[in-house]
MMTF fields as JSON, N, C-alpha, C and O atoms, coordinates in Angstrom:
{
  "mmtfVersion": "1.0.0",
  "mmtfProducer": "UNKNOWN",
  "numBonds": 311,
  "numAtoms": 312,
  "numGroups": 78,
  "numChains": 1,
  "numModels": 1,
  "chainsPerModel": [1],
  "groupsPerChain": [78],
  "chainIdList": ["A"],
  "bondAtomList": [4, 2, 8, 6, 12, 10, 16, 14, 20, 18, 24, 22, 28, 26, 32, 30, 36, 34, 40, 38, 44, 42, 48, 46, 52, 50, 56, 54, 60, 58, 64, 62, 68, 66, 72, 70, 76, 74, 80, 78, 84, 82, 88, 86, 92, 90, 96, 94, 100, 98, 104, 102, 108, 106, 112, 110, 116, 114, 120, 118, 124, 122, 128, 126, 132, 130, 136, 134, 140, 138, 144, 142, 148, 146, 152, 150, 156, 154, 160, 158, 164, 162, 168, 166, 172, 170, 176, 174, 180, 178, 184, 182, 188, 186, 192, 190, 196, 194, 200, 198, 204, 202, 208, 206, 212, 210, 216, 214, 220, 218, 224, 222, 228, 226, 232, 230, 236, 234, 240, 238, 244, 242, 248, 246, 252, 250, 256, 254, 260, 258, 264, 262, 268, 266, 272, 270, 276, 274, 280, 278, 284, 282, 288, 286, 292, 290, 296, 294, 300, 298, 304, 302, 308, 306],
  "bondOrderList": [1, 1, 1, 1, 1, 1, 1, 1, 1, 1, 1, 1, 1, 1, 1, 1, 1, 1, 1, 1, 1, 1, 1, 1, 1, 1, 1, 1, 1, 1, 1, 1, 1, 1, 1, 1, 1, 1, 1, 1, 1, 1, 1, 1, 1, 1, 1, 1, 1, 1, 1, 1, 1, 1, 1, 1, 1, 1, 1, 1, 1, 1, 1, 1, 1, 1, 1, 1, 1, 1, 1, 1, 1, 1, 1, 1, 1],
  "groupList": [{"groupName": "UNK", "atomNameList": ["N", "CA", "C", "O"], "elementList": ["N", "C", "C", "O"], "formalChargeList": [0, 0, 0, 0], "bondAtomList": [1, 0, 2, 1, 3, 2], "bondOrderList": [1, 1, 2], "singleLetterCode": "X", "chemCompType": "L-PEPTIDE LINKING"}],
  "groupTypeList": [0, 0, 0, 0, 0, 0, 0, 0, 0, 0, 0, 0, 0, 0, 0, 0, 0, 0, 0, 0, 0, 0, 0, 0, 0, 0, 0, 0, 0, 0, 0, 0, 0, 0, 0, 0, 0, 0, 0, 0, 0, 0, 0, 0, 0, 0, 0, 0, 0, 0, 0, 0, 0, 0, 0, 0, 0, 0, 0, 0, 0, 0, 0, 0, 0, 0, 0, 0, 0, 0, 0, 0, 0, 0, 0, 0, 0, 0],
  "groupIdList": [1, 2, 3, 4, 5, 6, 7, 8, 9, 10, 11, 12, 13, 14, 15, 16, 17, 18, 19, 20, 21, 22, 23, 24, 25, 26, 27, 28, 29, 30, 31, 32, 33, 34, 35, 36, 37, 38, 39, 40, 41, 42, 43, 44, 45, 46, 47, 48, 49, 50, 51, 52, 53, 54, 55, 56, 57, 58, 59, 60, 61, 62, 63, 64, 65, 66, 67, 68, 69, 70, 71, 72, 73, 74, 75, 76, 77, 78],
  "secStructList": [7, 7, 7, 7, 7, 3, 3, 3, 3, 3, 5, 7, 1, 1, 2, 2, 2, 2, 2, 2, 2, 2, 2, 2, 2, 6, 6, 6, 6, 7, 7, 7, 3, 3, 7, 7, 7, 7, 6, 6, 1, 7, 7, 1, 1, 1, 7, 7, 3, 3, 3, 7, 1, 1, 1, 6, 6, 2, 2, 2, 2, 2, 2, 2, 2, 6, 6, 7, 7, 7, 1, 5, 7, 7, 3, 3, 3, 7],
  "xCoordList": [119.713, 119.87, 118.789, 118.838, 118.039, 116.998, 117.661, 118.664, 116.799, 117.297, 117.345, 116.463, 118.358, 118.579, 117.498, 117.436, 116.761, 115.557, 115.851, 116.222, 115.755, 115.888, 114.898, 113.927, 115.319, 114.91, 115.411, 116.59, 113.915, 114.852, 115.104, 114.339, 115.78, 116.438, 116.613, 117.787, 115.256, 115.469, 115.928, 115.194, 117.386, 118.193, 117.905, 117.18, 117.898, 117.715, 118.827, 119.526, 118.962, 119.595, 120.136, 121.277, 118.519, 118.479, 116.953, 115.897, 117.266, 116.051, 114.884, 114.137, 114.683, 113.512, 112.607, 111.396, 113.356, 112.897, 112.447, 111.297, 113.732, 113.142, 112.191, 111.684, 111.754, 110.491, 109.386, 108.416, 109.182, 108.334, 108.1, 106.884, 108.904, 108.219, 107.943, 107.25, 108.16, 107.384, 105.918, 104.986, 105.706, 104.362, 103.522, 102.312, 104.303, 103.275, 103.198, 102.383, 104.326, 104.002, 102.651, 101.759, 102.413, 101.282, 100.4, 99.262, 100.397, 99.59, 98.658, 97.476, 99.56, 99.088, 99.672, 100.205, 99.415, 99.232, 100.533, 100.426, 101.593, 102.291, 104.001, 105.091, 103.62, 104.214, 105.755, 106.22, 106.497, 107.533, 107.54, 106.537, 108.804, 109.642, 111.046, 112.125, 110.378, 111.731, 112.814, 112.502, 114.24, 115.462, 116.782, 116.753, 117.589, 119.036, 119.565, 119.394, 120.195, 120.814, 121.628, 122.195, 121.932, 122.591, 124.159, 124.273, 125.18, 126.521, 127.117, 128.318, 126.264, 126.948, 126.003, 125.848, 125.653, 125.225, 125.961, 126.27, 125.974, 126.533, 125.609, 125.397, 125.177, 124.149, 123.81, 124.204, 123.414, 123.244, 122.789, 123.467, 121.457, 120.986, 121.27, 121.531, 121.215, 121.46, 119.968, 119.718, 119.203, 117.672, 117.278, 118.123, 116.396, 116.669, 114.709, 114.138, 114.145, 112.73, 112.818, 113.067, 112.529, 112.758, 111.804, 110.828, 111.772, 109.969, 110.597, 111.807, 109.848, 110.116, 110.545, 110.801, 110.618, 111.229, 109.73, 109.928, 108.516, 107.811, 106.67, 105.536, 107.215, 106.721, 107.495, 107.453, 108.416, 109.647, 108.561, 109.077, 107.429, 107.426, 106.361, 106.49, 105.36, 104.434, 105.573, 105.433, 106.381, 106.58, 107.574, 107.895, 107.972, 108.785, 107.115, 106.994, 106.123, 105.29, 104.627, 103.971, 104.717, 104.367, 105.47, 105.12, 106.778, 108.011, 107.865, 108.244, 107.158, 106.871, 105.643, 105.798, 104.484, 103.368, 103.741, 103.618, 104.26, 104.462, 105.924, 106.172, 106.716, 107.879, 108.8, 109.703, 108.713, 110.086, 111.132, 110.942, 112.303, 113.31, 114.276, 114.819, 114.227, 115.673, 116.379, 116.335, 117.574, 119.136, 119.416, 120.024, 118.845, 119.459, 118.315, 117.822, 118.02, 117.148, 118.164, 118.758, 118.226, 119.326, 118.816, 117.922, 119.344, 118.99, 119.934, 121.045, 119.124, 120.21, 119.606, 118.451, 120.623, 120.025, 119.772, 120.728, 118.637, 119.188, 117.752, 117.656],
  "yCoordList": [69.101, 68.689, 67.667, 66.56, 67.899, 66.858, 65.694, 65.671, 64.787, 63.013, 62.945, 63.405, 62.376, 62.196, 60.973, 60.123, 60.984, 60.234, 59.669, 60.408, 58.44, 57.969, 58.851, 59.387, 58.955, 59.575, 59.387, 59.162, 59.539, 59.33, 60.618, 61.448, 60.93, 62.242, 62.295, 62.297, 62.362, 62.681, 63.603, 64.546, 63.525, 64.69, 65.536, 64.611, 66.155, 66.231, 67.076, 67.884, 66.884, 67.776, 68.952, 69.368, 69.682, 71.092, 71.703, 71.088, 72.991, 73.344, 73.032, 72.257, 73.875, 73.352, 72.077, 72.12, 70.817, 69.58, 69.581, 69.401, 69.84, 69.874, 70.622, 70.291, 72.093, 72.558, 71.983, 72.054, 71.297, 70.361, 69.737, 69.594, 68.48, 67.736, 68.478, 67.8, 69.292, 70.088, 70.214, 69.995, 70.623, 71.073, 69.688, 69.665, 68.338, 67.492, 66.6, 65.678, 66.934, 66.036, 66.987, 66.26, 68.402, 68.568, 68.32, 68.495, 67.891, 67.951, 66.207, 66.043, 65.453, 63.8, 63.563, 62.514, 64.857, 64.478, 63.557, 63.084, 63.484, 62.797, 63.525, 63.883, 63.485, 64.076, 64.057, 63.148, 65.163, 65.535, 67.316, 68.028, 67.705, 69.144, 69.131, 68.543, 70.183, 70.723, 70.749, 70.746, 70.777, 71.006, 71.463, 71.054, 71.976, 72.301, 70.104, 69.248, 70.244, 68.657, 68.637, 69.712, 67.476, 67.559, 67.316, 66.632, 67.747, 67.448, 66.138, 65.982, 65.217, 64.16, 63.56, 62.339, 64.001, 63.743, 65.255, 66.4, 64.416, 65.328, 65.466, 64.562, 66.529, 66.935, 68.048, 69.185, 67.957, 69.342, 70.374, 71.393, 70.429, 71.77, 72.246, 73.432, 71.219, 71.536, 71.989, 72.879, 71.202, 71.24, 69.914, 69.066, 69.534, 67.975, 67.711, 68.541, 66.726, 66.436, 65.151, 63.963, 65.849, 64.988, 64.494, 65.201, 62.849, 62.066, 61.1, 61.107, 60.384, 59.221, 58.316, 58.684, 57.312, 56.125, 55.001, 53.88, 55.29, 54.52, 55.746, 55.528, 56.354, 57.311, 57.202, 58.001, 55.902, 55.806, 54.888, 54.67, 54.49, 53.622, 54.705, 55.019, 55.215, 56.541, 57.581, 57.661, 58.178, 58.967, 58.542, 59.23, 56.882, 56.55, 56.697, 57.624, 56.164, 56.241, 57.442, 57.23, 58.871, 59.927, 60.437, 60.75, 60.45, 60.688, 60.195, 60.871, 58.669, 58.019, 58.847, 59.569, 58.643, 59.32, 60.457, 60.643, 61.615, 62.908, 63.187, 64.39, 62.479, 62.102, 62.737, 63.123, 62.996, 63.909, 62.575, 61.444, 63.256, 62.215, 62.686, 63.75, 62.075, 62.436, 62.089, 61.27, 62.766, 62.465, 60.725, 59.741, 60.855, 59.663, 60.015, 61.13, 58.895, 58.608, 57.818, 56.826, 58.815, 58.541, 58.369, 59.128, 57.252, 57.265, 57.57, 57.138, 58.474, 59.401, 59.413, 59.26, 59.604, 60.058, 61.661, 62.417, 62.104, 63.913, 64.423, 65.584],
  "zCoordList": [83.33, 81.943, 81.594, 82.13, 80.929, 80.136, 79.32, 78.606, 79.658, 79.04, 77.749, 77.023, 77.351, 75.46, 75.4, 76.288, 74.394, 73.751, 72.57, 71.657, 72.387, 70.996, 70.298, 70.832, 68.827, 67.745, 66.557, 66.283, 65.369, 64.028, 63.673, 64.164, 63.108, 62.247, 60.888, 60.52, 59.534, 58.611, 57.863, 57.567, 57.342, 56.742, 55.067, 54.7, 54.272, 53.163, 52.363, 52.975, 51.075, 50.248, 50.155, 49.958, 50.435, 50.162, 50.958, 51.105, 51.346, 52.212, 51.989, 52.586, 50.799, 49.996, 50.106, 49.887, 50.5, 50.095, 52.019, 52.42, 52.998, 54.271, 54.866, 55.938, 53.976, 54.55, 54.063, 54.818, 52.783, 52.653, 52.938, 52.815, 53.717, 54.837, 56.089, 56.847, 56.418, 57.897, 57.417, 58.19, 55.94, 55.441, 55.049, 55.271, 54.36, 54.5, 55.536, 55.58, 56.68, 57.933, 58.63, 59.067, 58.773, 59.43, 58.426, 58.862, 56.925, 56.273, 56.996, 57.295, 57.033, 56.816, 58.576, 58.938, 59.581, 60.737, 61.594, 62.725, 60.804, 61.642, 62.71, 62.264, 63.777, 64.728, 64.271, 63.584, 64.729, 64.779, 64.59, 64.534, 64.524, 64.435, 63.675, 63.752, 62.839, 62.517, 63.462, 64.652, 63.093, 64.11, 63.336, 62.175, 63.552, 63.072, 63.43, 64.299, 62.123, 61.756, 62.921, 63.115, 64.013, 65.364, 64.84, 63.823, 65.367, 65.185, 64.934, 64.714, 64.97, 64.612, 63.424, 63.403, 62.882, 61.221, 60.505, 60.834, 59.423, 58.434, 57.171, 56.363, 57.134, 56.295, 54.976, 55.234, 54.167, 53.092, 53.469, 53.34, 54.071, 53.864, 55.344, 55.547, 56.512, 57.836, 58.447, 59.26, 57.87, 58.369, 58.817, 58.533, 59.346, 59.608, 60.098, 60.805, 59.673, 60.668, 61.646, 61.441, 62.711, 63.844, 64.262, 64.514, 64.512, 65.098, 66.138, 66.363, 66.676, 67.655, 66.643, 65.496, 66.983, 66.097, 66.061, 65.592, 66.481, 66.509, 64.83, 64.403, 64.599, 63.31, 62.148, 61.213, 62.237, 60.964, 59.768, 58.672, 59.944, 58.782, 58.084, 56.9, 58.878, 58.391, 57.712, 56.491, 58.114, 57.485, 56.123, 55.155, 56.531, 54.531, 54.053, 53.253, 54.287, 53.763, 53.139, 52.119, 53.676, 53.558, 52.352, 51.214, 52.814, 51.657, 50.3, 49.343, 50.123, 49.033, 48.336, 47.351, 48.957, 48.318, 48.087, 46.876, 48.743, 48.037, 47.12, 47.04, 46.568, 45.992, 46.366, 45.623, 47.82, 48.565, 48.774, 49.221, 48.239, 48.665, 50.239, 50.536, 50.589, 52.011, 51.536, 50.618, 52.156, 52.019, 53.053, 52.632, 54.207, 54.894, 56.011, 56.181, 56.692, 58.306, 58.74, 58.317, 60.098, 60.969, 62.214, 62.59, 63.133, 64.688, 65.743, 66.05, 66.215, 67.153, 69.013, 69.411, 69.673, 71.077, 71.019, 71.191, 70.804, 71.027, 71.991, 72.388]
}
């Protein structure tokens, strides 16, 4: 079994808004993956972008400039 890793877990609304950040996180280079939202968040669309926690202030930053809103950034072991 592989080690649970801290991580942030940005949730969103509706799909739409979470495949857009997959498209401007490779756009503005900043690491993470798509993932199914983990069982212990509760979420809208059930899409979720997953980064280290040392990529949480780049990507509010990235969310701001392109006017994507998230539902919630969550820190999780997954």
């Amino acid at each position: 079994m592989r080690a649970k890793e801290p991580k942030i877990v940005v949730t969103f609304s509706n799909t739409t808004d979470a495949m857009k950040m997959e498209a401007v996180c490779g756009e503005y280079e900043v690491g993470g993956r798509m993932i199914p939202v983990p069982k212990v968040i509760s979420a809208g669309c059930g899409l979720a972008w997953c980064s280290a926690p040392e990529n949480e202030n780049r990507i509010r930053e990235v969310l701001e400039l392109v006017g994507l809103k998230e539902q919630a950034i969550h820190y999780c072991l997954i």
